[in-house]
Each structure stands twice: as C-alpha cells, then as structure tokens.
C-alpha positions as CSV (number, residue, x, y, z in Angstrom):
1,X,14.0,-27.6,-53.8
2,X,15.6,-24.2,-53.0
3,X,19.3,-24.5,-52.5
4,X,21.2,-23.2,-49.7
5,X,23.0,-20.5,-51.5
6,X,19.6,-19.3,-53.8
7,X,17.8,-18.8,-49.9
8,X,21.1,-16.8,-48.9
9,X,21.0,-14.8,-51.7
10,X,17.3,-13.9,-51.7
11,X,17.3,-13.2,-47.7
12,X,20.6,-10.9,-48.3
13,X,18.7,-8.9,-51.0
14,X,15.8,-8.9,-48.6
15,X,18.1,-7.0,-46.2
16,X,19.5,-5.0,-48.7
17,X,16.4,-3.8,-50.2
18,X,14.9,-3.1,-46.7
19,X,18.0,-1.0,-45.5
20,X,18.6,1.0,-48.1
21,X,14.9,2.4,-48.2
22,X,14.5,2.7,-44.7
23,X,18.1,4.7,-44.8
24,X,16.9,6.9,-47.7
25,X,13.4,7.8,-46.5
26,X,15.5,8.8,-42.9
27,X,17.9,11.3,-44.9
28,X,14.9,13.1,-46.8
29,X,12.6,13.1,-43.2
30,X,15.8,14.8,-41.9
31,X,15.8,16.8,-44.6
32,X,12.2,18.3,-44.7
33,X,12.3,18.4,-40.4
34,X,16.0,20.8,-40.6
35,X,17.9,20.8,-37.5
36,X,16.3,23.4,-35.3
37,X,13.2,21.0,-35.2
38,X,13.1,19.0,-31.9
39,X,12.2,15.7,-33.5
40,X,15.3,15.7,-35.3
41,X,17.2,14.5,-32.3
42,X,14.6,11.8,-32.4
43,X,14.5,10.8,-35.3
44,X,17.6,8.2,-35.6
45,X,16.3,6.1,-32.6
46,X,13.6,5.9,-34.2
47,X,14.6,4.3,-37.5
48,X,17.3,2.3,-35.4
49,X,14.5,0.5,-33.9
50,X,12.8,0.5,-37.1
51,X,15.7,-1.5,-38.4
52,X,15.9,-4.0,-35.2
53,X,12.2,-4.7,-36.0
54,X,12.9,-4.7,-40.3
55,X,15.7,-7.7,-38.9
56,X,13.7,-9.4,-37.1
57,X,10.6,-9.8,-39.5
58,X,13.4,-10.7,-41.8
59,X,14.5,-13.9,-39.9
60,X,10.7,-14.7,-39.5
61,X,10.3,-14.8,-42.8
62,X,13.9,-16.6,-43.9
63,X,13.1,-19.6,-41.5
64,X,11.6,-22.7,-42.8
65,X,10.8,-24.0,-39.0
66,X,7.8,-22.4,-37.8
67,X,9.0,-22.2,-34.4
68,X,11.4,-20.1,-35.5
69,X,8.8,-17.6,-37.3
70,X,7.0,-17.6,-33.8
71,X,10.4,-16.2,-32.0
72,X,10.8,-13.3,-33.9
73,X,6.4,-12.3,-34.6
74,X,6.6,-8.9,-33.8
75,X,3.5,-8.2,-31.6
76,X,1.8,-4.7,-30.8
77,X,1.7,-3.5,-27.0
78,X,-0.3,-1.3,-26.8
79,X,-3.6,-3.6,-27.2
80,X,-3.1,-5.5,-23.8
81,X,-1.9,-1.9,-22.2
82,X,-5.2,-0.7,-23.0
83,X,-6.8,-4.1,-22.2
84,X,-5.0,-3.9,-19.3
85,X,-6.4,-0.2,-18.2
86,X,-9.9,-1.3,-18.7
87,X,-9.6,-4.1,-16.9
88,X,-8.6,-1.5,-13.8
89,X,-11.3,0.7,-14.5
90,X,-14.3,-2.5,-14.0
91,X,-12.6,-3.8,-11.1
92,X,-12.0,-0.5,-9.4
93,X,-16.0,0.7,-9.9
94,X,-17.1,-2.9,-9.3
95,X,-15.3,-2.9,-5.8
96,X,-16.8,0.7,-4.9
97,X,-19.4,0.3,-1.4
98,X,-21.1,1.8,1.2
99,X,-18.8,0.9,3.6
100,X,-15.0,0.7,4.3
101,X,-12.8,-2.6,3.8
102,X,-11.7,-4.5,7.2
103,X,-8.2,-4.9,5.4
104,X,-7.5,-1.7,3.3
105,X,-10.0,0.5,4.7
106,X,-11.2,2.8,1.9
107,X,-8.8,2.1,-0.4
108,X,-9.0,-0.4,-3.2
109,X,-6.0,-2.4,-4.0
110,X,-5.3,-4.5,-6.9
111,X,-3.0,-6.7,-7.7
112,X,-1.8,-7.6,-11.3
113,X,0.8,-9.9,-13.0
114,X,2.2,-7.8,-15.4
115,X,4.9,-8.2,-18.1
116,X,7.4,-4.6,-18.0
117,X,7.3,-4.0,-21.5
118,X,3.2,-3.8,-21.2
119,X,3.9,-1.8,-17.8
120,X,6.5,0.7,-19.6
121,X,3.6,1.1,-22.3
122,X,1.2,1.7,-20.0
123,X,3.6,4.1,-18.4
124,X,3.8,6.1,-21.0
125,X,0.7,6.2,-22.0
126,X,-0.3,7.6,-18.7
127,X,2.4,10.5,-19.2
128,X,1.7,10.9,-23.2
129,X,0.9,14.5,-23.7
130,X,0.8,15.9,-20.3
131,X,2.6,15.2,-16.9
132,X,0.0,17.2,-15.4
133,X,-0.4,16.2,-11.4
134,X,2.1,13.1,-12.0
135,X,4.7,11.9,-10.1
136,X,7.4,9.3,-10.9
137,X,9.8,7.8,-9.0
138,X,12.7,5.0,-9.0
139,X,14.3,2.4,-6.9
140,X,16.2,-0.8,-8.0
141,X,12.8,-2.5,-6.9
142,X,9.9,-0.2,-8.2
143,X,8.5,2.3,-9.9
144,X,6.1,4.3,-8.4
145,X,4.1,6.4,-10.3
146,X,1.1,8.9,-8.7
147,X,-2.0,11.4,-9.6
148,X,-3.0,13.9,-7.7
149,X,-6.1,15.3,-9.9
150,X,-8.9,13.3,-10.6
151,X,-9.1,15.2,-13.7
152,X,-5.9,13.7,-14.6
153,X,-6.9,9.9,-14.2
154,X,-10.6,10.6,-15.7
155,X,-8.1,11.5,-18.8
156,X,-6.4,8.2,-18.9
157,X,-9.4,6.3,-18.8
158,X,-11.0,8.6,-21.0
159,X,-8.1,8.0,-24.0
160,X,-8.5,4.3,-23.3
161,X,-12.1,4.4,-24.4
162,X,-13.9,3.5,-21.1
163,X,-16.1,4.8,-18.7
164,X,-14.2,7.4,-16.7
165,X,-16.6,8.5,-14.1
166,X,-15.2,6.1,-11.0
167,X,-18.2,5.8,-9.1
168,X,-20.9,3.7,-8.1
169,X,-25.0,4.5,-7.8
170,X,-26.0,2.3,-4.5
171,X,-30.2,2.8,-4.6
172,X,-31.8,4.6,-2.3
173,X,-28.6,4.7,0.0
174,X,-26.2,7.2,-2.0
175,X,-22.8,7.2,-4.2
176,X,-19.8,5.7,-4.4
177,X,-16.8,7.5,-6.1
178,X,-13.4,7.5,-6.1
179,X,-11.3,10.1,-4.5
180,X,-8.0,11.4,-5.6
181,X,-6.0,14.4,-4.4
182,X,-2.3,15.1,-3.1
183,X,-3.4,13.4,0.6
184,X,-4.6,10.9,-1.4
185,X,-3.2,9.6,-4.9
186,X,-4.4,7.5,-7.2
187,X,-1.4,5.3,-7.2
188,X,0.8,2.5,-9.4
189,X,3.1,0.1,-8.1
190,X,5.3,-1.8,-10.2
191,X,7.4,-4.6,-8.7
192,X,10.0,-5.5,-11.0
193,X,11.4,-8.8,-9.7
194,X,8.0,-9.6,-9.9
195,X,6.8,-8.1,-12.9
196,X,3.6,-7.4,-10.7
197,X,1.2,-4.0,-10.4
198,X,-0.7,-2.4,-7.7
199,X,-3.1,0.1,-8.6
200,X,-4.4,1.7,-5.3
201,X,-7.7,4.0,-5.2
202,X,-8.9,5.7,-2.2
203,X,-12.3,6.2,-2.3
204,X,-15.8,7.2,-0.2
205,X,-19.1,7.3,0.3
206,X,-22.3,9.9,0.4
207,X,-25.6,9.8,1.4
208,X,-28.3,10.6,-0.8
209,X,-28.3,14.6,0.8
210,X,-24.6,14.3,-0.3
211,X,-23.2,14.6,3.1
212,X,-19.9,12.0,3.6
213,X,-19.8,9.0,5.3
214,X,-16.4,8.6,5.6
C-alpha cells in the first residue's frame, strides 16, 4: 500500500510538472503575440484560470474517496447553454397561434430555472462576435439583456445549430412568426436570487393574403 509520504511526493511532482509547462508555454505565447497585440492583455487570465482548473483536476485525481473526485470534475458549459437555447427555440415556435394569449397577449413568456454560470455562458454567447442591436443592463437583482433585429436572434439560434426561422405554418389559415424590433425586443430576464430566466417574444399573426391580424 502507497505510503503517505510516496502519495505526497507524487501529487507534488504532479503540480510541479503541470506548472512549470503551463508557465513556459505562457512566456513563448507572449513571446510570439508581442505587446502591441490585444490578446496580450488577455492572455495571463487566461492561463490563471488554466491553473485554477490544472489544481483542481489535480485534487481529483490525488483523492482516494470518490466523492471527493466528483467535487472537483471539471464539467463543460457550454453544452447545457446550447441545450438550453434549443430548448427556447421549440417552446417559442411550438407556442406560436392564430390568436393572442388572455394572459400575455401576444407575447410568449417563458420561464426557466437556470444555474448563473450556464446564464453567463449563454450571455456571452449571445454577445460573442457582435453586439449588434443588443442591449445590457444591471441591477443588484437582474440582468436584462435585449435584441432589437430579428436578424440578430435568427443569428443566435443559427450558431446554436437549430431552426432559426421563429414561425409557425397554421393550414389554410396563415403564419405565425415572431416579431422583434426596438418597440418590441426579443428580451432575457435573469433573476439572480432566483437563478431563474425569462425569455419574452412578441409575436403575430397573417392571413393567407399576408395582411396582419394583430
């Protein structure tokens, strides 16, 4: 059976080995970006949180409880943000109609429990690349975040991989789409005390001659 100071050792050189490569591949990255480059400023957050995550995988892997493996698994985000989006996307088209809610009129409102650091991904993912016709804002309470473009949301679900057309054939009656535009924005909620999401669509209706019935 290992002894206590053989596990020390090995989970000390662990560390050590693991450090020192991830400090000398961050001096010659530095090197080849030069200083003007903007993702030099960048760069040592990024291998700070490299090193958090080398730590923790370290202690996963020292432990001999299994519990204690499970409390420091690593697990990628961005998988349930994009689960998460899609899952918008089927519940917003399926909800689509002919006719306004008694509630909400024509808006669609939904409501999700939502961890933050899945909502911060998602966040970001929605201002990746271009903040075109996006606005965020901030309270201690919420986080507010709207589009004023359809062609800016038809993106999002478009880099998501899912359908990104928002509306709904209704045979022999017309269409239902969704409608987005400064008046009115295709819009997230998060409640932080809550850790829950609102995603609000306003949407209408045309007849087959494509004359609104709204």
């Amino acid at each position: 059976m290992e002894s206590s100071r053989s596990r020390n050792m090995r989970d000390s050189n662990l560390r050590e080995f693991l450090h020192v490569n991830l400090d000398k591949t961050k001096g010659k990255y530095l090197r080849s970006l030069g200083i003007g480059n903007p993702k030099y400023v960048e760069t040592p957050k990024m291998f700070e949180n490299l090193a958090k995550i080398a730590n923790s995988l370290c202690k996963g892997v020292d432990s001999d409880d299994d519990f204690e493996k499970l409390k420091h698994r690593v697990v990628p985000v961005h998988p349930f943000a994009v689960r998460e989006i899609s899952v918008w996307n089927a519940q917003i088209r399926k909800r689509l109609r002919r006719k306004a809610y008694v509630k909400t009129g024509w808006k669609i409102v939904l409501v999700r429990d939502l961890p933050m650091k899945i909502y911060e991904h998602i966040e970001c993912l929605c201002t990746a690349n271009t903040r075109y016709a996006t606005n965020v804002s901030r309270t201690s309470k919420e986080d507010i975040v709207q589009f004023t473009d359809i062609r800016k949301v038809n993106y999002i679900f478009k880099q998501v991989g899912v359908d990104d057309s928002l509306k709904k054939a209704i045979s022999n009656v017309g269409t239902a789409k969704v409608i987005v535009c400064a008046e009115k924005p295709f819009k997230l909620v998060y409640l932080k005390s809550k850790e829950q999401l609102k995603v609000i669509a306003h949407f209408g209706f045309w007849n087959v001659h494509r004359v609104a019935q709204f």
